[in-house]
C-alpha positions as CSV (number, residue, x, y, z in Angstrom):
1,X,105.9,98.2,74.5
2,X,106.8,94.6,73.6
3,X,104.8,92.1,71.6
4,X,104.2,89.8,74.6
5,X,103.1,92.5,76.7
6,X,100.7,93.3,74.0
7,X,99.5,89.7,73.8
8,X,99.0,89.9,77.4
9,X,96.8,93.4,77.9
10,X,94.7,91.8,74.9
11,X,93.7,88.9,76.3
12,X,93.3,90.8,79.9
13,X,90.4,92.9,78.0
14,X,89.2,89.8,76.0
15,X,88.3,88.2,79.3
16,X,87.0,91.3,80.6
17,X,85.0,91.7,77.9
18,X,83.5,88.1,77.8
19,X,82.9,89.0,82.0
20,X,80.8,91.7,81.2
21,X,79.1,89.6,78.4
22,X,78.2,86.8,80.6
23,X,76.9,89.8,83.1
24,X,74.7,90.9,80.3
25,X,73.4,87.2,79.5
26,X,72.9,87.0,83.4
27,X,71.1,90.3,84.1
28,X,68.4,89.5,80.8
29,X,67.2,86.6,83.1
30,X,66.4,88.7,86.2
31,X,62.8,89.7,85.5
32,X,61.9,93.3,85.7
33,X,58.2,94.1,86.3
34,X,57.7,94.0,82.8
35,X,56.9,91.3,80.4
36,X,60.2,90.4,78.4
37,X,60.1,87.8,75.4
38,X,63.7,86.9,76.7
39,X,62.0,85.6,79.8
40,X,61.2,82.3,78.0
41,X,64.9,82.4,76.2
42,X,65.5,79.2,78.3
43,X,62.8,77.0,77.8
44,X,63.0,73.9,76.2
45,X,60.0,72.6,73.9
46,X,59.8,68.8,73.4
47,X,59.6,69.0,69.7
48,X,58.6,65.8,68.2
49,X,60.8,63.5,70.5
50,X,63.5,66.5,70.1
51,X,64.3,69.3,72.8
52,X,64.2,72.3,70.9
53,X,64.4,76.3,72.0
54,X,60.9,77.7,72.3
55,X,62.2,80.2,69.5
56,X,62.7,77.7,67.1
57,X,58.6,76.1,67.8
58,X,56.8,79.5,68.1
59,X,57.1,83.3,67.5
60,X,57.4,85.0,71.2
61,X,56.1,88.7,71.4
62,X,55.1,91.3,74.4
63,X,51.9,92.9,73.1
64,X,52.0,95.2,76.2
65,X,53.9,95.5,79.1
66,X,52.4,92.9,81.0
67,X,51.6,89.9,78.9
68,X,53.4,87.6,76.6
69,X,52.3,86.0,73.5
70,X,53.1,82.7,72.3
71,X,52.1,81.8,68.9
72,X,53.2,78.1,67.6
73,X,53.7,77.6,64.2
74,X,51.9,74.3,64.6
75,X,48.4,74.0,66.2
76,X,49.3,70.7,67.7
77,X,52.3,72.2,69.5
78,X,50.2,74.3,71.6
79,X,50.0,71.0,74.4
80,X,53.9,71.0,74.4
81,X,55.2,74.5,74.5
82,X,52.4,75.0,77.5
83,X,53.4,71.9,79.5
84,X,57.3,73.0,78.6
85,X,56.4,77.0,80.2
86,X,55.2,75.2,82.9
87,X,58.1,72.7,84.0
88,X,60.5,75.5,83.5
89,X,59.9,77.1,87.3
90,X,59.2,80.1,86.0
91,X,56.5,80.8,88.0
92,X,54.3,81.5,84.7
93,X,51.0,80.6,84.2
94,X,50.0,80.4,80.8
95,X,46.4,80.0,79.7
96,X,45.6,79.1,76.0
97,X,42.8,79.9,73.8
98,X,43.5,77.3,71.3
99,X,45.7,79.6,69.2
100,X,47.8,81.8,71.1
101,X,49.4,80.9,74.6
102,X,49.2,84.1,76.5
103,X,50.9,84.7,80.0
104,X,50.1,87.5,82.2
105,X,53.5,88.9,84.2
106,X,51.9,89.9,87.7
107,X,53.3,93.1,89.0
108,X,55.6,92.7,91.4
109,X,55.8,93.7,95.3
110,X,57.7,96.0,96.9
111,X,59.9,92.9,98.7
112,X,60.3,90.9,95.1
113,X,61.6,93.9,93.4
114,X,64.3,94.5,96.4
115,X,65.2,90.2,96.4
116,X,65.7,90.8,92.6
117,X,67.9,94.0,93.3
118,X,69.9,91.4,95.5
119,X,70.3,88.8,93.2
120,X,71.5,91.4,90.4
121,X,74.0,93.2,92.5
122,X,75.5,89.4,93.6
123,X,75.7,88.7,89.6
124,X,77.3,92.3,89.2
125,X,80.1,91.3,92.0
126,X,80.4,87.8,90.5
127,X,81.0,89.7,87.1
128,X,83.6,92.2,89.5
129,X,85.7,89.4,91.0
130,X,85.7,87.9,87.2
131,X,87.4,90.9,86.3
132,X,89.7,91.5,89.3
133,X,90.9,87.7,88.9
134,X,91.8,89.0,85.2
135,X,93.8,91.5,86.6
136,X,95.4,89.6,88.9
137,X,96.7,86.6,86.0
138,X,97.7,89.0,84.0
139,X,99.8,91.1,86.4
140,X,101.5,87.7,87.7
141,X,102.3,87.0,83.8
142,X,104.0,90.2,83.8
143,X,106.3,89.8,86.7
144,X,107.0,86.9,85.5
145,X,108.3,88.1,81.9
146,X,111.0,90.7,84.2
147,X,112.5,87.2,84.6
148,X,112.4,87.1,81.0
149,X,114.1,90.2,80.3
150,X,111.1,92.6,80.2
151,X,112.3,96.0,81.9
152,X,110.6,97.0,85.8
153,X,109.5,100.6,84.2
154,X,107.7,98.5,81.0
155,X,106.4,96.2,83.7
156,X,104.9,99.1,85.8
157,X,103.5,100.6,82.7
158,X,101.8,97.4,81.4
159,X,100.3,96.7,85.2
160,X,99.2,100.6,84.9
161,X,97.4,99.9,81.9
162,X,95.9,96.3,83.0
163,X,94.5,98.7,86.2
164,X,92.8,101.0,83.8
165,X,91.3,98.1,82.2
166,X,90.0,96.9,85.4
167,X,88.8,100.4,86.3
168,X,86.7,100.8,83.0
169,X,85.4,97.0,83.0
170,X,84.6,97.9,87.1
171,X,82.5,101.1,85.5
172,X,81.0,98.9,83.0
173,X,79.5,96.8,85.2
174,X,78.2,99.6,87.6
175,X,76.4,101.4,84.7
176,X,74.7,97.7,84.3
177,X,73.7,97.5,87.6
178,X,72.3,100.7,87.7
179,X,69.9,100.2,84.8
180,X,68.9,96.7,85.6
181,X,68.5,98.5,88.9
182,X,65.9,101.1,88.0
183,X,64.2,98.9,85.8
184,X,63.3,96.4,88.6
185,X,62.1,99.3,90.7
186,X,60.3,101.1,88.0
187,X,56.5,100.6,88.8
């Protein structure tokens, strides 16, 4: 196999790859029916005139399955990280006791868990069109290096290997689906 057809199936699977990354990333936000310290990953603390990651303010933690605990490491941060939970459309409702912010994850209904199946099988295609439109660049780069001296049978091979690629990345992404599947419908 040449060099350039080399360069091409790696950077084929390196886009995959970062596909199925960005699925990952995208399937942590959907909320299961349990509570998740990634469910605050986005929110944004006005630190001291600063916008900082509520990491970076406070240590998050799940003591059980359907709370979340957020302790600052300064008492006078407590205002700020609350108001931030709160603008961040969540849906959260944290309540204080002076030291820790606590926020109970209500269980979810029957309908919720189905929309949330929805919106994880439409980020799962997003992720499988990612991958297709891979495929598809990288198979037009190879036609295009027959021009360049690259033999039809070497050609045929590399596109057979891009589709195997594709078919792996495709299985990937239904395994993820399927787990972030039963964990939304696990009561």
């Amino acid at each position: 196999m040449s060099e350039e057809v080399e360069l091409y199936l790696d950077d084929a699977k390196e886009r995959m790859e970062e596909s199925l990354k960005r699925l990952e990333r995208e399937l942590v936000k959907i909320r299961a029916g349990k509570a998740n310290a990634s469910m605050l990953q986005g929110v944004m603390v006005d630190y001291y005139g600063s916008m900082t990651p509520l990491s970076q303010v406070a240590n998050v933690s799940t003591p059980d399955p359907r709370t979340i605990a957020v302790q600052p490491w300064e008492k006078s941060m407590i205002g700020p990280i609350e108001k931030a939970i709160l603008i961040s459309n969540l849906g959260f409702n944290p309540d204080n006791n002076g030291e820790v912010i606590r926020i109970n994850i209500p269980a979810l209904t029957e309908e919720r868990r189905k929309e949330l199946v929805k919106q994880a099988k439409s980020v799962c295609e997003g992720a499988r069109v990612s991958v297709r439109n891979t495929r598809r660049d990288t198979n037009d780069s190879l036609k295009k290096l027959i021009k360049e001296g690259l033999s039809e049978d070497e050609e045929k091979d590399a596109e057979g290997d891009v589709q195997k690629l594709t078919d792996s990345y495709g299985k990937k992404i239904d395994e993820l689906f399927a787990s972030k599947e039963s964990d939304i419908m696990t009561i």
